[in-house]
Structure formats: structure tokens, C-alpha cells
C-alpha positions as CSV (number, residue, x, y, z in Angstrom):
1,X,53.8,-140.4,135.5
2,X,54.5,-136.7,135.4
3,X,53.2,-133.9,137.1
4,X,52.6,-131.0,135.1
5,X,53.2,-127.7,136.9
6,X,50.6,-126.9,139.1
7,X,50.9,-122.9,139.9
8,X,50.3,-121.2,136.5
9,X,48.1,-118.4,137.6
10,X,49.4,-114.9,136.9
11,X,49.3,-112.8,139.8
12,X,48.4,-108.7,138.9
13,X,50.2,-106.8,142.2
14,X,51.1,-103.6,143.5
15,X,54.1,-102.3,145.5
16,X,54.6,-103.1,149.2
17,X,52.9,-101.1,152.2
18,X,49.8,-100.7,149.6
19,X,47.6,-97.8,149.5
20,X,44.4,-97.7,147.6
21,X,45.9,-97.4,144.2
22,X,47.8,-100.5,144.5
23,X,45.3,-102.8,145.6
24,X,42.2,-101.3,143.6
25,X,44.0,-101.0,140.4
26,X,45.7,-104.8,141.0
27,X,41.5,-105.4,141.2
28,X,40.6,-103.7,138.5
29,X,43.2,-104.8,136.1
30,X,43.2,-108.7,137.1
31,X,39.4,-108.2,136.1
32,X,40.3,-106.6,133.1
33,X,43.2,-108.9,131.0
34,X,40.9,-112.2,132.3
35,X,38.2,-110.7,130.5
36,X,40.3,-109.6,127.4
37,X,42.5,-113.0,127.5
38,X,40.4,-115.7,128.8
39,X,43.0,-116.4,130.9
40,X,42.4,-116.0,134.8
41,X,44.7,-113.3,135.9
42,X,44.6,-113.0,140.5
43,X,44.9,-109.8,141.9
44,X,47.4,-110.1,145.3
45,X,48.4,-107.8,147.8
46,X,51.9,-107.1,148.9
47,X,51.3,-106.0,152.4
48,X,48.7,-105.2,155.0
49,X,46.1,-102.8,154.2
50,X,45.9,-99.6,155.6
51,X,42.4,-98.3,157.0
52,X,41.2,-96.1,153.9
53,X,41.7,-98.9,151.7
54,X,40.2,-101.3,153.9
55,X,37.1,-98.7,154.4
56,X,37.1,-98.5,150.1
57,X,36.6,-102.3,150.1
58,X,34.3,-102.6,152.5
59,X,32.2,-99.9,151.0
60,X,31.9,-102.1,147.8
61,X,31.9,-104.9,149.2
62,X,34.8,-106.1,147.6
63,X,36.9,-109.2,149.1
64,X,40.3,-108.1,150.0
65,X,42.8,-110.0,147.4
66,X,45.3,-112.6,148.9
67,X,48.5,-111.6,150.2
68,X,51.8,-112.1,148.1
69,X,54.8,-111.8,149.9
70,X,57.6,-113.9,148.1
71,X,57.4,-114.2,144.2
72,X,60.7,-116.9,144.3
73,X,60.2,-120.3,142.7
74,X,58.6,-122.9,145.2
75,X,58.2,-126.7,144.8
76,X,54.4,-126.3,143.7
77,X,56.1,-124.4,140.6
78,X,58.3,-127.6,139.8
79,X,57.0,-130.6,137.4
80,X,56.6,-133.5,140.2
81,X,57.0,-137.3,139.1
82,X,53.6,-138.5,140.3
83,X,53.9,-142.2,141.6
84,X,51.2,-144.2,143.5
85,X,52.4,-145.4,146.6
86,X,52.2,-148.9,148.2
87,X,50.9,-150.2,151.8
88,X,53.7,-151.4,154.0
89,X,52.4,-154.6,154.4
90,X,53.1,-155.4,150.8
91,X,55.7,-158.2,150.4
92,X,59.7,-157.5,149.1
93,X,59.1,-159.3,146.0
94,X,55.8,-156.7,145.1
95,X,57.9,-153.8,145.7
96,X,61.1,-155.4,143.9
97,X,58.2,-156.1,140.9
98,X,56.4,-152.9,140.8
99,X,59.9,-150.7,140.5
100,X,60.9,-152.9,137.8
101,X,57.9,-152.4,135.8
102,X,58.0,-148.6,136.2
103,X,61.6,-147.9,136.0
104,X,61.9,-146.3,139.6
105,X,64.7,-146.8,142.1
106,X,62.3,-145.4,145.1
107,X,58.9,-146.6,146.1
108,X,56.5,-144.7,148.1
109,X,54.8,-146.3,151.6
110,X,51.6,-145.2,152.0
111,X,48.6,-145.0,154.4
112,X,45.3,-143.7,153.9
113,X,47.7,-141.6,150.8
114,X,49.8,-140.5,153.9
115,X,53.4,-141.1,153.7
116,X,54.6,-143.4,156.1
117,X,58.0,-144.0,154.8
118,X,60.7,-144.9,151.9
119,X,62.0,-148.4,150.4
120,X,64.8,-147.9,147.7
121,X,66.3,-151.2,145.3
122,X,69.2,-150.9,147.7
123,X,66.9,-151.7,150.4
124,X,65.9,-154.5,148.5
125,X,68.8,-155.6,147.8
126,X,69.9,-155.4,151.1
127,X,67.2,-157.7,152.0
128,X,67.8,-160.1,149.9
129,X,71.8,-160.5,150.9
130,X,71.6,-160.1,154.0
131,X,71.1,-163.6,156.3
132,X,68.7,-163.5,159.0
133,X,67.2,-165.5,161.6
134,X,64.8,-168.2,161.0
135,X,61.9,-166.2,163.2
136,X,62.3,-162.7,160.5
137,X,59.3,-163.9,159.0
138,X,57.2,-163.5,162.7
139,X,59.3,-160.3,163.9
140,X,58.4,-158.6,160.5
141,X,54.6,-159.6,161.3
142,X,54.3,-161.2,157.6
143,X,50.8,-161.7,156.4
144,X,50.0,-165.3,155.1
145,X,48.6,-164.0,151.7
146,X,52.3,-162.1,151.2
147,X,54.0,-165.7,151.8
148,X,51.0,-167.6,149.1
149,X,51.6,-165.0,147.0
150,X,55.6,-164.9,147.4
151,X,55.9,-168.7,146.6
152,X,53.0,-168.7,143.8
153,X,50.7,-170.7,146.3
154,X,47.3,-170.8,147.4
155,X,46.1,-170.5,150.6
156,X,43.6,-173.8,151.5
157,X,42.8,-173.0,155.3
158,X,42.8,-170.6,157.5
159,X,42.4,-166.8,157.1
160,X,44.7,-165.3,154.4
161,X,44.4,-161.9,156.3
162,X,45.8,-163.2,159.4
163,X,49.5,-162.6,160.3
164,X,52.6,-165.0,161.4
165,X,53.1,-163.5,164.4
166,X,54.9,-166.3,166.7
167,X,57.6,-169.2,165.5
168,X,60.8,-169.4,162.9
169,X,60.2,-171.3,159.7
170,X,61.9,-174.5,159.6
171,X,62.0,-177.5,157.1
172,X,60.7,-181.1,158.0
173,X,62.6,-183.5,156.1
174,X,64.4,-185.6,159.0
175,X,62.6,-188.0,161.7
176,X,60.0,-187.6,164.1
177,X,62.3,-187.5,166.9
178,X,64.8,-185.4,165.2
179,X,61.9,-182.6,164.0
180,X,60.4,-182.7,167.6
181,X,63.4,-181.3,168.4
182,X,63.7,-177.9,166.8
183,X,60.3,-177.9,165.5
184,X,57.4,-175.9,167.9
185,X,54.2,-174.8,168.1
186,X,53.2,-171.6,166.0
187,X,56.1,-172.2,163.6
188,X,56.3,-171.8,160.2
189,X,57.1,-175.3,158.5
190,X,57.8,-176.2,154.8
191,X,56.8,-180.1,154.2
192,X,57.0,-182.6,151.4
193,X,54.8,-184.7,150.2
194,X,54.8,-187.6,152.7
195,X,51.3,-187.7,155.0
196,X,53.4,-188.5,158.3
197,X,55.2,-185.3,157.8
198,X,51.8,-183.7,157.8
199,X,50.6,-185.6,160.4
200,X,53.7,-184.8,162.4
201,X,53.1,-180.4,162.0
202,X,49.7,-181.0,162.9
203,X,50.7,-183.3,166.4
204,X,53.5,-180.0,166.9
205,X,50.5,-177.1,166.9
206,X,52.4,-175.3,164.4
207,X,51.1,-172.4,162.9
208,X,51.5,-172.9,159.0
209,X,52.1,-175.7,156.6
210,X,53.7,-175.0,153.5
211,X,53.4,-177.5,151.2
212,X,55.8,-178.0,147.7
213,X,54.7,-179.2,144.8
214,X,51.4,-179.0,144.8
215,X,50.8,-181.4,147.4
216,X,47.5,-183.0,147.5
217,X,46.2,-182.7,151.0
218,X,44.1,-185.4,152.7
219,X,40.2,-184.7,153.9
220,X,41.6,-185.8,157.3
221,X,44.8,-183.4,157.3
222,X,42.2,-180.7,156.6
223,X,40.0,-181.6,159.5
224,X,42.4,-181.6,162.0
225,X,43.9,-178.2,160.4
226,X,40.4,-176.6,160.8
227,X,40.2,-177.6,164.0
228,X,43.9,-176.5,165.3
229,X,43.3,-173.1,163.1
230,X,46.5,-174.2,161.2
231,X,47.2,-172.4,158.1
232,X,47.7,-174.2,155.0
233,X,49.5,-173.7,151.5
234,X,50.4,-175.1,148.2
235,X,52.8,-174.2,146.2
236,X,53.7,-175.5,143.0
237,X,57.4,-174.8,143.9
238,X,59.7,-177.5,145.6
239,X,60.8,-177.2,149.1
240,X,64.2,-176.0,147.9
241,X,62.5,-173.2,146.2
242,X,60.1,-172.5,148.4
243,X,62.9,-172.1,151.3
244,X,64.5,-169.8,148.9
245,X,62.0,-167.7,148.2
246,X,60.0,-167.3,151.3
247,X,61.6,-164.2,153.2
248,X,60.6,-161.8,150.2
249,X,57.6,-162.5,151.5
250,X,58.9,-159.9,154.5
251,X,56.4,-156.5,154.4
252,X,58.6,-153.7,153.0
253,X,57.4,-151.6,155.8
254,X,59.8,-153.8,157.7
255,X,62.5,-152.7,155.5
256,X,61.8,-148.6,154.7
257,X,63.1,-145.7,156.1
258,X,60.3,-144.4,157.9
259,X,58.6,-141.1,157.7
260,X,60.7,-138.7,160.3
261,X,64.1,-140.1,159.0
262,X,63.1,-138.6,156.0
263,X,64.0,-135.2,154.2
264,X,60.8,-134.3,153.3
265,X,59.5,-131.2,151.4
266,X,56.3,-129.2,150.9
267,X,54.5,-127.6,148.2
268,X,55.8,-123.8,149.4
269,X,59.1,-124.4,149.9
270,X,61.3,-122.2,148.0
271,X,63.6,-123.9,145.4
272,X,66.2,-121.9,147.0
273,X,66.2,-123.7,150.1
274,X,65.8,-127.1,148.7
275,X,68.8,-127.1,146.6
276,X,70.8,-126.1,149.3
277,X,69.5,-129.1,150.9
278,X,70.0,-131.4,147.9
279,X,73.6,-129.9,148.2
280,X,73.9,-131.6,151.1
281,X,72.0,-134.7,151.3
282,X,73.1,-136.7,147.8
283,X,69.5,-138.7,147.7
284,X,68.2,-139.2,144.2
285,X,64.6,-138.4,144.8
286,X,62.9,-136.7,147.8
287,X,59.3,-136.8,148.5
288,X,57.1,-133.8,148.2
289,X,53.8,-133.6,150.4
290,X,50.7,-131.4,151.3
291,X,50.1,-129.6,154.5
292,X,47.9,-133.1,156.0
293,X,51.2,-135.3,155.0
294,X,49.5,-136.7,152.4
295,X,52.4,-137.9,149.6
296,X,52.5,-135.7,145.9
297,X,55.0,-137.0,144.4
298,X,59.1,-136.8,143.9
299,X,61.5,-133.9,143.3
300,X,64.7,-134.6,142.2
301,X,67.5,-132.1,140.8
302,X,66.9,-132.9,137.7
303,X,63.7,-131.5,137.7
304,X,64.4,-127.9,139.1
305,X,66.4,-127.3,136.4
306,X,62.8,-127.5,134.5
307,X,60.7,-125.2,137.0
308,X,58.7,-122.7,135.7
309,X,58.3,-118.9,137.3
310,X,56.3,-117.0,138.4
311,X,54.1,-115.2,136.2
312,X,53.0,-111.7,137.2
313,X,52.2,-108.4,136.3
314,X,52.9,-104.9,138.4
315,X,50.6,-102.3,138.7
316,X,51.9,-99.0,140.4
317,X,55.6,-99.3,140.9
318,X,58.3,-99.9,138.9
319,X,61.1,-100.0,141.3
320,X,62.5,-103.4,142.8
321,X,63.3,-101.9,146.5
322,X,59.0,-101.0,146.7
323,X,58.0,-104.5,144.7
324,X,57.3,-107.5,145.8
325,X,60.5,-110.3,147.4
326,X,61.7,-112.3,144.6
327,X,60.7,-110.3,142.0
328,X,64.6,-111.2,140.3
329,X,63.4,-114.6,139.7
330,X,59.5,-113.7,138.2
331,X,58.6,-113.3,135.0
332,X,57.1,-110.1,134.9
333,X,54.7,-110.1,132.3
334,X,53.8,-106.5,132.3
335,X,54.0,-103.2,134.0
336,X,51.5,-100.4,134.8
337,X,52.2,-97.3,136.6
338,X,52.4,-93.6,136.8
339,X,55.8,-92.8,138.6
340,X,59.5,-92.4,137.2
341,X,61.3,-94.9,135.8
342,X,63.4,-96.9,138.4
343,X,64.9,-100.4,138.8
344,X,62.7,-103.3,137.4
345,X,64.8,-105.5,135.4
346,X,63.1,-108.0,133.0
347,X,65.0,-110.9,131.1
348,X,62.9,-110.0,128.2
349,X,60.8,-107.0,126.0
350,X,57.5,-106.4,128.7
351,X,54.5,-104.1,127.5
352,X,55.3,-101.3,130.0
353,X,52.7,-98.3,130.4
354,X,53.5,-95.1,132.3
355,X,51.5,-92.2,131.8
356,X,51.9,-88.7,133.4
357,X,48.8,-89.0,135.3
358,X,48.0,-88.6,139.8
359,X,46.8,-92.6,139.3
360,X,47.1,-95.9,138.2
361,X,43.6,-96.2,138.0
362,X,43.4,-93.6,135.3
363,X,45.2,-95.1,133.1
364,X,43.2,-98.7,134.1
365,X,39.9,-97.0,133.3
366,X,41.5,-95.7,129.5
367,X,42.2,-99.7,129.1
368,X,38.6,-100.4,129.8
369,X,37.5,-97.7,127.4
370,X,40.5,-99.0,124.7
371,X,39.5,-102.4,124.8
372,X,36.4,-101.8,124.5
373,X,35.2,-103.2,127.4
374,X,32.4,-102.4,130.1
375,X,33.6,-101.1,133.5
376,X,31.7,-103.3,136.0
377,X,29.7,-100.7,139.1
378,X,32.1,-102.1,141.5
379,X,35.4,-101.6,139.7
380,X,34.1,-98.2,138.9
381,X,34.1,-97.8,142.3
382,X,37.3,-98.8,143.0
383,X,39.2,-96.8,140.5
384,X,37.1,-93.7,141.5
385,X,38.1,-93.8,145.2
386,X,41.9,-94.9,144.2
387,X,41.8,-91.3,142.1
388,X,40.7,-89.4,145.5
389,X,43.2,-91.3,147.1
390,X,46.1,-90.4,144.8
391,X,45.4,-86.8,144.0
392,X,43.7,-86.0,147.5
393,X,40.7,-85.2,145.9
394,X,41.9,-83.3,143.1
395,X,44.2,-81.1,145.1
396,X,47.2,-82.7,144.5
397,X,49.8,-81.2,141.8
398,X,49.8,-84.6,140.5
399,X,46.4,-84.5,139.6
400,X,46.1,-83.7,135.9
401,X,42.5,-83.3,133.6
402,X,42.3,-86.4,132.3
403,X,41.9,-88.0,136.5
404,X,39.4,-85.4,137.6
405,X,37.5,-86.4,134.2
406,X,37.9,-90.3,134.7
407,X,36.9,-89.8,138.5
408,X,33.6,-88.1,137.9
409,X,32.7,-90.2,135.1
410,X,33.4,-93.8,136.8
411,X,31.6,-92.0,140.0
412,X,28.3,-91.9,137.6
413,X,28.8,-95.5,136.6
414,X,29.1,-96.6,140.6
415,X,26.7,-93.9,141.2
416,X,28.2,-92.5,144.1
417,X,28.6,-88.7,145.2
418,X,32.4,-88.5,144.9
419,X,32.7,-85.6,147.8
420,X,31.0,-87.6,150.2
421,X,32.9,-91.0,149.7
422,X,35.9,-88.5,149.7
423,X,35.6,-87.1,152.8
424,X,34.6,-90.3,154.5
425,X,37.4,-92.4,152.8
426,X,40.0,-89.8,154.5
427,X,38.5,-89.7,157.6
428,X,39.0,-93.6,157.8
429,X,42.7,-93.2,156.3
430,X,43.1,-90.8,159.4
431,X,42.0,-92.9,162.0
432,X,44.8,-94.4,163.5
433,X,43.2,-95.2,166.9
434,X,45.0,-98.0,168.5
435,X,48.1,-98.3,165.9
436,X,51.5,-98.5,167.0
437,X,53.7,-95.8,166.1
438,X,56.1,-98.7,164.2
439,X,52.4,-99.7,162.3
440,X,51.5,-95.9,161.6
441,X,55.5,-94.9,160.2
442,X,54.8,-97.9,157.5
443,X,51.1,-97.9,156.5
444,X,52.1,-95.8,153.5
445,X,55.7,-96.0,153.6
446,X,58.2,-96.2,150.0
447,X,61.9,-96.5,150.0
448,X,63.9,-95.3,147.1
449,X,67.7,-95.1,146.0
450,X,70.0,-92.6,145.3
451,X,73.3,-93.5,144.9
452,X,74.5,-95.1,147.7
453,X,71.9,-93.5,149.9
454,X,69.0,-95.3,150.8
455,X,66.1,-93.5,152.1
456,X,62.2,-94.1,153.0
457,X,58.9,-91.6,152.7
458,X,55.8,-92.2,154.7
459,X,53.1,-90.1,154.7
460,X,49.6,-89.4,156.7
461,X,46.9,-87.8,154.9
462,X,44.4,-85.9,157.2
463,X,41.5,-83.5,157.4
464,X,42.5,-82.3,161.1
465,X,45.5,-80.2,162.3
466,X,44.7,-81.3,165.6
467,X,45.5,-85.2,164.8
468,X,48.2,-84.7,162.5
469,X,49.2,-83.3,165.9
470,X,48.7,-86.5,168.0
471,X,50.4,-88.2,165.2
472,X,53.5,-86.5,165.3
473,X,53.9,-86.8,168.7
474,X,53.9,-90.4,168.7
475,X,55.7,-90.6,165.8
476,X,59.1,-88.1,166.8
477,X,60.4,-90.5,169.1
478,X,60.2,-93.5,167.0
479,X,61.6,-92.4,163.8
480,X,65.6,-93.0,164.4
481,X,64.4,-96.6,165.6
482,X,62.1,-97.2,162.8
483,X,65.2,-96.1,160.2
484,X,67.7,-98.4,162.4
485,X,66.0,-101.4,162.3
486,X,65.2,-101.3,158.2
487,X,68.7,-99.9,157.5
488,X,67.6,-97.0,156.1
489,X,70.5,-94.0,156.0
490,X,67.7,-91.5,156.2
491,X,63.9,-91.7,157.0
492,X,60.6,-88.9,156.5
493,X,57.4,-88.8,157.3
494,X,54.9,-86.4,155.7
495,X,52.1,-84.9,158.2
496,X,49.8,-84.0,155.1
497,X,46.9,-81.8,156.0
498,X,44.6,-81.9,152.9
499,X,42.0,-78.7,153.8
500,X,45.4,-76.3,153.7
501,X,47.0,-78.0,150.9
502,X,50.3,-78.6,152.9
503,X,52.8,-81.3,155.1
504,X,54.7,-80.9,158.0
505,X,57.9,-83.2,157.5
506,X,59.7,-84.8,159.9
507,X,63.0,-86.8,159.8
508,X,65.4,-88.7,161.4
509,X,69.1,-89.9,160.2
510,X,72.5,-88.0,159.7
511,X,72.2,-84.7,157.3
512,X,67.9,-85.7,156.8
513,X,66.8,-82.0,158.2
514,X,69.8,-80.5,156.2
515,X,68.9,-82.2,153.2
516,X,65.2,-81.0,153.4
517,X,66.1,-77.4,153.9
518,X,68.6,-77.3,151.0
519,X,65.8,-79.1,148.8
520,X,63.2,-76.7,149.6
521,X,65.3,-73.7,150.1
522,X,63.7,-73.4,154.1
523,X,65.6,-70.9,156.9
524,X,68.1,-73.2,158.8
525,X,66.5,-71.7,162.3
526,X,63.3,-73.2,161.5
527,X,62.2,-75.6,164.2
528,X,59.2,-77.5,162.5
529,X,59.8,-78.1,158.8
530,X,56.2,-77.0,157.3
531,X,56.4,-77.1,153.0
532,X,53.6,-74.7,152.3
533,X,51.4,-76.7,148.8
534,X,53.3,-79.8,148.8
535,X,50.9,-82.6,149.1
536,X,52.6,-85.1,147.0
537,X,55.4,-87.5,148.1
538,X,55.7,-88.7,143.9
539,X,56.0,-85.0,142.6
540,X,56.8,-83.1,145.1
541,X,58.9,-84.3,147.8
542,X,60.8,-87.1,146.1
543,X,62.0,-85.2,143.2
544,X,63.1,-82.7,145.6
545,X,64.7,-85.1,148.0
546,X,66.7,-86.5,145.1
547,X,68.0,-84.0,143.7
548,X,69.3,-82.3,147.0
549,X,71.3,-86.1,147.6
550,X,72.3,-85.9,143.9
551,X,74.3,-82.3,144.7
């Protein structure tokens, strides 16, 4: 039986280091297409939120979404073969029978649906050709119902449950004096027909009498039995045959490859990594379980071959560097955003929406109104505050008409007073009590691509001069670090003071300050670089930046 692929959500996401934006338009939207579709679409995360954002939720009482941190093909993605497994005390010839019917060359041992190891046909047939002692049956604690049911017997005394746990098996067909010999108590015996024979096992203490072809067995044979706790079966078989067939009786635990010999994989590991194992190990099939051990199914190379992606749709980026890991091998369904045009590749034709707005959530809110469909109070809420967030409460030179507009009217639908959840939204974003100076550089951090330059803006958004202060001093000495250890050639940092509509930048990496000064035309002697009305890192300082490395 086949397992049909088991991830098919589509994920709606924004860009890495998320600001409010990202993760309340990834909220809004996913709310959105599942009510237009009918098809459940999961707004993710890409990173850690950053204290506004986390104040925004709150406020609404909003669950933060889930984090998504690798969008690359795992095993959950893949089509497993489903296959029930067995207990290990199930006989050879049950195995041997079951992986005929089904057309498998690996059986599953189970426990309680735990994987507890591996039997293949060339264990099997191993078992089979190999010759082993007459005591196997005992050492491989065989249970008396696998032997009855190995030889097509009954069992007619004694508990079927119980287990040969002592003796060899032997055949009686020679002389009393002869059998004494290498015949003892607790052994397996195989007998004919002939009542002295019985009589014989019984005097001996031995532990089971098999009896070939259906052997009658006399009232006083079955007394003594009963009172020795001798085991007794028929079998319609003769003692050639029975001899024969009696160590497939054997439990296949006996024979598997148990648990931690195996190569074993679980439901998130990445495809990549598991063919890079199959390279190496040339098994046919390898077993998949969950996080309690508990056995899903096989995955074979075949079958990645037929693995389906990832299905997701972006929401405020459009450039790979800023996206989500993996995003090569997604299938990106569609993308909605408000910056330039950058480096998403797609295999195929994606609707793509960018609009010259301050938000995502704008142009969210004009899908609501397009599609006709009713902007819960909470999601109102959400895209209202992402609009202050973006365009700093209107201030920003990003901010166009239609944002102010769409702000004040989802503020009526949430029915909040926008200046007051503005102010209190940057006071939280400000807040960075307590944060490292590596967690402040990349609570809002982007990294972008200019030929072969590679370059990242962060930026702090505040209401006091005084803690944009505090926050420059503990970031100046942990900016060349902070570029080092992401292999960045150049690295800012916006100081972005939102009552006098400016930033104070500062940089670290070889030519950064000369590259700011030539894109903003400053004196060379300044000693603090302060950009008098640039708020923005997407309009302002990035187009600037660029086109300075571009020279």
C-alpha cells in the first residue's frame, strides 16, 4: 500500500529577520486565499520576532505563526510504501509467506508499532541454507504455536503460548537403549507412530512430542503428558517432513537486523541528505519513522524521484538572499510585495503583485476589497499597525495616499485610535532592554546584492535621541564582527529617530563610510554620518547605496 504525500499545505511567508509587515501580512493573506480557495493556506515565520511585532500580536491577540526555516524537500514530502509490520516472534515460514503474497523483499519487525528491526528474503534464505545445531530451535526461544503452525499441526497439550526454551530436537526411530543415549529431558523429539516410542519420551521428561502423521494418541499417553507438562503435537506430515520443516519454525526476530544496525530516517530529513546516504549504503528500501520510533513506512530511490515540493507563497520580498533557505527547490506559488524587483526565480509563470505603495498590507487590504471579501476586526488590525510600521506613521517617503487611506479605514473596522497604538507599538519596537548587541544588529536586518558586493542594512526605529544613543554605543563595536561572521563585504545600521524625520548611519567594512558619503553627497570630515529626512531603508538608503557601488 502507498502512502500518499503527506505535507500538502501551502505555506504564505515573509522574508527573514521579519518585521511587522512580513508576519501580519503572511496573516492576513493566508486568511485571505483559504477563504477565496477553500484550500487551507498556513501563515509561517522566517525568523524570530522582533519586540514591535510581538507587542502587535499580543495586542490582538493573535497567535504568533510557526516558524519556517528550510523550504527543501523532506521525507514527509515523499510518497511512502505503507506496510504493516510483523512481531518478531513470528515464525520464518510467516515472514517467507507474507512477502510472497505482497511482493516485498523487506518485512518490517514491530512492537507496540515500534520498529524493532529488519528481516529481508536474503535473510530467509540464509536461514534456510544454512545448517545449524540441533538446540537452534531453544537458543532462538521458539514458541510451540510457531512449530504447530510450521508443520500444519495442532497442538493437543500443554500451553501453545509457552516457549522451547531448553533441549535440541532429535528423532526417535532407534532402540530404547540407543535413544537414551542422545535423547534428554526438555528436548524437542519427533516420534512415529509406535506407543513404546511415546512411552519412551514421556520416561525421558522431554519437553515436546511431535507426532507425524496424524498420530492417534492414547488416553494414557495424555495423562502422563498432563502430568509431566509435556507438550504435545500432530501433524499430518511424516517425520521426514516434519524434520524438514521444523526450523522455519525459528522467530524471525532471531534472524533480523535489529533496530540500531539500521539506517533509519525520519519524517524531516531533507531529501538532500538522504540521497547522499542512499549513495552510499546500496539497500533497496530504508525505513522511515516518527519522533517516538514508531515505523511509517519505506523510502526507496525510486520514490524521491516522485517527491513533491513545497508549496508556498511570499509576501514582502522578492529577493532569494532575504527569503526563506531552500527556496530553489519550492514551488512558489505566488508573490506579494512592494519593493524592486530582485532575484526570485520560478520554474514557471507565478501571479506576482508589486505595487508602489509603503506596505504589503496595503495592497493585502485592496485584495480583501477586490475579492469581495470582509476584512475580519483582527486582520484589520494587523494590516493597520504593519502600515505604521512600514511608513513610520505616515512619515516615511514611502508612504503614499492610498496607505494613509487604507490605515485609517481598517483602523475603524478594528476600532482602534491609530496614534495611540502608533506610539505605543514604537515604543515596544525600541525597547531593547536586555538584547545583545549581535540580537539588536539583526532584528530588522536585509542583505542585498550588487554585483559582486554583498552588503546588509539594519535599522532601529525610535522616538528618543537619547536611546538611539545607548544603542549606538553598544552597537559601534560589534559591527566589523557582526559583518565577519555573515560574510558580508560591507554592513549599516540605521539609528532612525522618527519625531525629527532622520537616521544616523553607521558602518563597518572596507570603503562602507566612503560609499555613504559619495551616495549622499556628505563632507568627508564629518565624524557622525546624520542623513537629514531619510527614514526609509527601501527608498531611501538602498537605492542610494546601490547606485554609489554601481559607479
Amino acid at each position: 500500500m502507498e502512502k500518499g504525500v503527506i505535507n500538502n499545505k501551502i505555506y504564505v511567508v515573509g522574508h527573514k529577520n521579519p518585521d511587522t509587515d512580513s508576519i501580519c501580512s503572511a496573516i492576513a493573506y493566508a486568511d485571505l486565499r483559504t477563504k477565496v480557495t477553500g484550500k487551507a493556506h498556513n501563515a509561517r515565520r522566517a525568523g524570530h520576532l522582533n519586540e514591535e511585532t510581538q507587542y502587535v500580536l499580543d495586542y490582538f491577540d493573535v497567535k504568533a505563526p510557526a516558524l519556517l526555516t528550510d523550504l527543501r524537500v523532506q521525507v514527509k514530502d515523499v510518497a511512502l510504501r505503507e506496510l504493516e509490520g510483523v512481531k518478531g516472534s513470528v515464525s520464518i515460514k510467516t515472514a517467507w509467506a507474507k512477502m510472497k503474497e505482497e511482493s516485498i523483499k523487506t518485512l518490517p519487525i514491530t512492537r507496540n508499532d515500534k520498529l524493532e528491526g529488519l528481516i529481508t528474503i536474503g535473510d530467509i534464505a540464509t536461514s534456510y541454507m544454512d545448517v545449524y545445531d540441533s538446540s537452534i530451535l531453544s537458543v532462538a526461544r521458539t514458541q510451540y504455536r510457531n512449530i504447530a503452525s510450521t508443520i500444519d499441526g495442532e497442538i493437543i497439550n500443554g500451553n501453545e503460548h509457552s516457549y522451547l526454551l531448553k533441549g535440541k530436537v532429535g528423532i526417535m526411530s532407534s532402540s530404547r537403549k540407543q535413544v537414551a543415549e542422545f535423547i534428554e529431558e526438555n528436548d524437542l523429539v519427533i516420534l512415529s507412530n509406535r506407543t513404546e516410542a511415546q512411552q519412551l519420551a514421556i520416561d525421558l521428561n522431554v519437553g515436546c512430542m511431535v507426532l507425524g502423521n496424524d498420530t492417534e494418541v492414547s488416553e494414557v499417553i495424555l495423562e502422563q503428558a498432563r502430568e509431566k507438562e509435556i507438550v504435545i503435537i500432530k501433524s499430518p506430515h511424516d517425520s521426514f517432513t516434519v524434520a524438514r520443516l521444523i526450523n522455519q519454525s525459528i522467530p524471525v526476530r532471531h534472524f533480523m537486523t535489529k533496530r540500531e544496525k539500521l539506517i533509519v530516517f525520519r519524517m524531516r530529513d531533507y531529501v538532500d541528505d538522504v540521497k547522499e546516504v542512499m549513495q552510499r549504503v546500496r539497500y533497496r528500501d530504508f525505513p522511515v519513522v516518527d519522533n517516538k520510533g514508531n515505523f511509517l513506512g519505506f523510502i526507496s530511490r525510486r520514490r524521491l524521484l516522485n517527491c513533491r515540493k513545497k508549496q508556498v507563497i511570499l509576501v514582502d520580498h522578492n529577493e532569494k538572499n532575504q527569503a526563506v533557505d531552500g527556496i530553489e527547490q519550492a514551488d512558489v506559488l505566488e508573490i506579494i510585495d512592494h519593493h524592486r524587483l530582485s532575484s526570485i526565480e520560478t520554474m514557471g509563470p507565478v501571479y506576482f503583485r508589486n505595487q508602489p505603495v509603503g506596505c504589503t498590507a496595503t495592497i493585502v487590504y485592496q485584495m480583501y476589497q477586490e475579492n469581495q471579501v470582509k476584512v475580519p476586526k483582527t486582520i484589520a488590525g494587523l494590516l493597520c499597525s504593519a502600515i505604521i510600521s512600514d511608513t513610520l506613521m505616515f512619515r516615511s517617503p514611502t508612504c503614499t495616499p492610498l496607505d494613509e487611506a487604507s490605515a485609517r479605514q481598517l483602523a475603524e473596522i478594528a476600532e482602534v485610535d491609530i496614534e495611540m497604538l502608533a506610539q505605543a507599538m514604537f515604543r515596544a519596537g525600541s525597547n531593547l532592554k536586555g538584547k545583545s548587541a549581535e540580537e539588536i544588529c539583526f532584528l530588522d536586518f536585509k542583505q542585498f546584492t550588487v554585483n559582486d558586493t554583498v552588503f546588509g542594512v539594519g535599522q532601529v526605529n525610535s522616538m528618543s535621541g537619547d536611546e538611539l544613543k545607548e544603542i549606538k554605543k553598544k552597537l559601534l563595536p560589534h559591527l566589523e564582527k557582526a559583518r565577519k561572521s555573515h560574510g558580508l563585504n560591507m554592513i549599516f545600521f540605521m539609528l532612525t529617530n522618527i519625531l525629527t524625520e532622520s537616521s544616523e548611519l553607521i558602518c563597518a567594512g572596507p570603503e562602507s563610510r566612503e560609499k555613504v558619503i559619495s551616495a549622499f553627497d556628505l563632507r568627508m570630515e564629518m565624524e557622525d554620518l546624520h542623513l537629514k529626512g531619510v527614514v526609509s531603508r527601501k527608498k531611501q538608503l538602498v537605492p542610494a547605496l546601490v547606485e554609489a557601488l554601481q559607479q
